[in-house]
C-alpha positions, -999 to +999 in steps of 0.1 A: +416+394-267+386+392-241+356+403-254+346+439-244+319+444-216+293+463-227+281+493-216+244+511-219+242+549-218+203+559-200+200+594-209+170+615-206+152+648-194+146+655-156+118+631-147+115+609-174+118+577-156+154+567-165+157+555-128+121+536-126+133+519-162+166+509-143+150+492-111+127+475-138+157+459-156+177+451-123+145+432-112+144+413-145+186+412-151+178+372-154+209+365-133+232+388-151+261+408-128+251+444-137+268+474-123+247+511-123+267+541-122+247+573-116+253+606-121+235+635-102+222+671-104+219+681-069+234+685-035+215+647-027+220+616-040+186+613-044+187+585-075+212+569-059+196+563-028+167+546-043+191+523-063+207+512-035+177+502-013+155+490-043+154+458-024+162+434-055+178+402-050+213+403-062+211+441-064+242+448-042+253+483-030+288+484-038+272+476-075+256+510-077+284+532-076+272+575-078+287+611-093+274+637-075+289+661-096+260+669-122+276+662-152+297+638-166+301+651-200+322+679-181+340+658-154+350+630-182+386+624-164+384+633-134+352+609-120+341+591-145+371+573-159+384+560-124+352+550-115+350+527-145+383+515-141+378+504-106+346+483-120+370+464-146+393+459-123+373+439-100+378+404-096+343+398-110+333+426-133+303+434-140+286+418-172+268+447-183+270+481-175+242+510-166+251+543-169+219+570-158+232+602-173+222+633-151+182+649-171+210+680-175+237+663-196+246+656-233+254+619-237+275+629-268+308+639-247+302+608-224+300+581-255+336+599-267+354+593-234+346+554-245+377+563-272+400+566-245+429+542-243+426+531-206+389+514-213+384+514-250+398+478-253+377+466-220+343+482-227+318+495-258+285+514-258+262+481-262+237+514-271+223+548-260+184+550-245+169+579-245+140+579-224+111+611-229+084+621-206+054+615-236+030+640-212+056+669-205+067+668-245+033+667-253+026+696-234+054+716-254+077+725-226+108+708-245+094+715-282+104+743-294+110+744-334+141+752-338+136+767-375+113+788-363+143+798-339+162+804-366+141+828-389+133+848-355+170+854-349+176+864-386+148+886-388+158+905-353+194+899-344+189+917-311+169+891-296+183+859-274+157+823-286+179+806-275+165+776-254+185+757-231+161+733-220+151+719-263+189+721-268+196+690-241+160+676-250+175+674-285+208+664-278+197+637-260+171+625-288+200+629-317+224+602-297+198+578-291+199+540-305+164+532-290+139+559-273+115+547-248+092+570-250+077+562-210+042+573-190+022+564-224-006+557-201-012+591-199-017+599-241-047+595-259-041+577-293-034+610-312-011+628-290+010+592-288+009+595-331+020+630-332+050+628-303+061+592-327+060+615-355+081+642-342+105+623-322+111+603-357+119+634-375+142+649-345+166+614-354+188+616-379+190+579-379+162+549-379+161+546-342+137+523-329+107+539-306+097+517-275+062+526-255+062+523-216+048+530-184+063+531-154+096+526-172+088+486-175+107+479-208+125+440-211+159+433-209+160+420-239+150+452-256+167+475-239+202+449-238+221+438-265+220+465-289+251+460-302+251+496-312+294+503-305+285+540-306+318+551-298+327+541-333+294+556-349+299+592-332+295+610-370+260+597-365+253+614-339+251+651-344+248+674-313+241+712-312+273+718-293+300+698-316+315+729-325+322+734-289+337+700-291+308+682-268+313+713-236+280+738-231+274+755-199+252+746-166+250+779-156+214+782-171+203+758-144+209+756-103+194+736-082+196+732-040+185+712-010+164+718+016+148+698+049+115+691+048+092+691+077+069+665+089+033+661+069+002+654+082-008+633+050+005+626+014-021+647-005-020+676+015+022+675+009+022+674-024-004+698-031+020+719-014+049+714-034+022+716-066+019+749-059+053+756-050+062+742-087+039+760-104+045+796-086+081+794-088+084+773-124+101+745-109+116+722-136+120+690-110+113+682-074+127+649-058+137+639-024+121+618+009+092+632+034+083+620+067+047+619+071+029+617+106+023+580+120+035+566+095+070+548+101+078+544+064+095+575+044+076+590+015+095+590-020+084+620-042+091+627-077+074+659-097+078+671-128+067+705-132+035+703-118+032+664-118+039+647-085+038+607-078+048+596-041+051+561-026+061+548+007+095+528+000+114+520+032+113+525+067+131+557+081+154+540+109+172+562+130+176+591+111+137+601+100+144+639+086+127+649+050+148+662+026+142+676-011+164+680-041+147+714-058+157+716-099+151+747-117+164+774-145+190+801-127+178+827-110+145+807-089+137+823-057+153+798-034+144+817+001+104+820-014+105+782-024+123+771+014+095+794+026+064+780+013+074+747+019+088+751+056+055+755+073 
């Protein structure tokens, strides 16, 4: 029997870098055919997009193949499974496959569907990565102690703790085979030591932590894992196996929106700064036109972090547009607002 292809599983929260850590090993791939398939949370292909132009010698389109649907852990048949089919069936497969999971979905469900008989003989989890924004877990927006959870709920029953946001976060950690914990540029020594520490004792196995910036990590580490987690699933607990790997997306929306033309870079994403911060805007990604300047803008924030860089020029179609991430409920008409003038 052919040896299986192998398969890596880049999971993560919104912003973490997953995609930056992916251009970084398609620039170093050292002649290796790699396919990327990536799955989205939004109405724009955002991630996909910059894939697909990264520019990279050997980096074809028709290699980065995207899901706009949000979440394959729910969408398992339908999407994903085809998808993967069609890349085995190709006359040249891939060698190695990339799989960015959407910063919304549990990579449990998705390393099960590698148990079903149309791929399991052609394909294996060579391992999952987990990638975690050091600054924003520093910060405590995705630690919550879930003990402490616990005793609140048994000493008043009446009261919801229940965190959406640590639950994926957690989830995402428990799956992991190697955790690249990315933007470590941004820690002091001590905050560094006391994420290692927690992130160790959120993993029920010895799983491997990997410092980065800008999501530069070698092929070499990230490749060739060897993990065949769909045949290790027991040790890989998740805080929705009783629901057999499904949990809901309803606690998060997220929309589109055109963007008008800037006058400068700063002055934009102070804007959308304070857009994030009023409004408690999880994730903010998309393209800007910015005046004189032929070249579109590519933004990324997290929370109240932004990063922009000029990637490619527009062509014919120069119009800004922004994915906007947040928890249910955000005022989408005061978000368009603020940022429409």
């Amino acid at each position: 029997m052919a040896a299986r292809i192998p398969a890596t599983i880049v999971t993560g929260f919104l912003g973490a870098g997953k995609t930056s850590l992916i251009r970084h090993l398609l620039a170093h791939a050292g002649g290796r055919r790699i396919a990327v398939i990536v799955n989205e949370f939004g109405e724009l292909g955002i991630d996909g997009d910059t894939l697909k132009t990264c520019g990279i010698p050997g980096c074809a389109d028709d290699d980065i193949v995207e899901l706009a649907n949000g979440c394959l852990c729910c969408t398992v048949a339908d999407e994903f499974l085809p998808v993967m089919q069609a890349l085995l069936d190709r006359p040249a497969p891939p060698e190695h496959i990339l799989i960015e999971t959407s910063g919304l979905a549990l990579p449990k469900p998705l390393v099960k569907a590698f148990q079903w008989p149309g791929i399991r003989g052609r394909v294996t989890v060579d391992g999952v990565v987990t990638v975690v924004d050091g600054p924003a877990v520093a910060a405590g927006r995705f630690a919550d102690d879930p003990a402490a959870v616990s005793r609140q709920r048994a000493e008043d029953a009446a009261l919801d703790h229940d965190n959406p946001l640590a639950e994926v976060y957690e989830d995402q950690l428990l799956c992991a085979d190697l955790v690249v914990l990315n933007k470590t540029d941004l820690l002091d020594e001590a905050a560094l030591a006391g994420l290692a520490e927690t992130i160790a004792a959120t993993t029920p196995r010895a799983v491997k932590l990997v410092p980065a910036q800008e999501g530069r990590v070698a092929a070499e580490v990230l490749l060739g894992l060897d993990a065949a987690a769909e045949d290790d699933l027991a040790a890989r607990p998740s805080h929705h196996d009783a629901e057999d790997g499904a949990h809901e997306h309803d606690d998060f929306e997220s929309f589109a929106l055109a963007l008008p033309e800037a006058d400068a870079p700063d002055a934009l994403l102070a804007r959308l700064r304070a857009v994030a911060e009023a409004h408690d805007v999880l994730r903010m990604k998309g393209f800007a036109a910015i005046a004189g300047k032929p070249a579109r803008l590519a933004v990324q924030g997290v929370g109240g972090r932004f990063r922009a860089e000029f990637d490619r020029d527009w062509g014919d179609a120069r119009q800004g547009r922004l994915v906007v991430i947040g928890r249910t409920g955000m005022d989408r008409a005061a978000i368009a607002a603020a940022l429409a003038g």
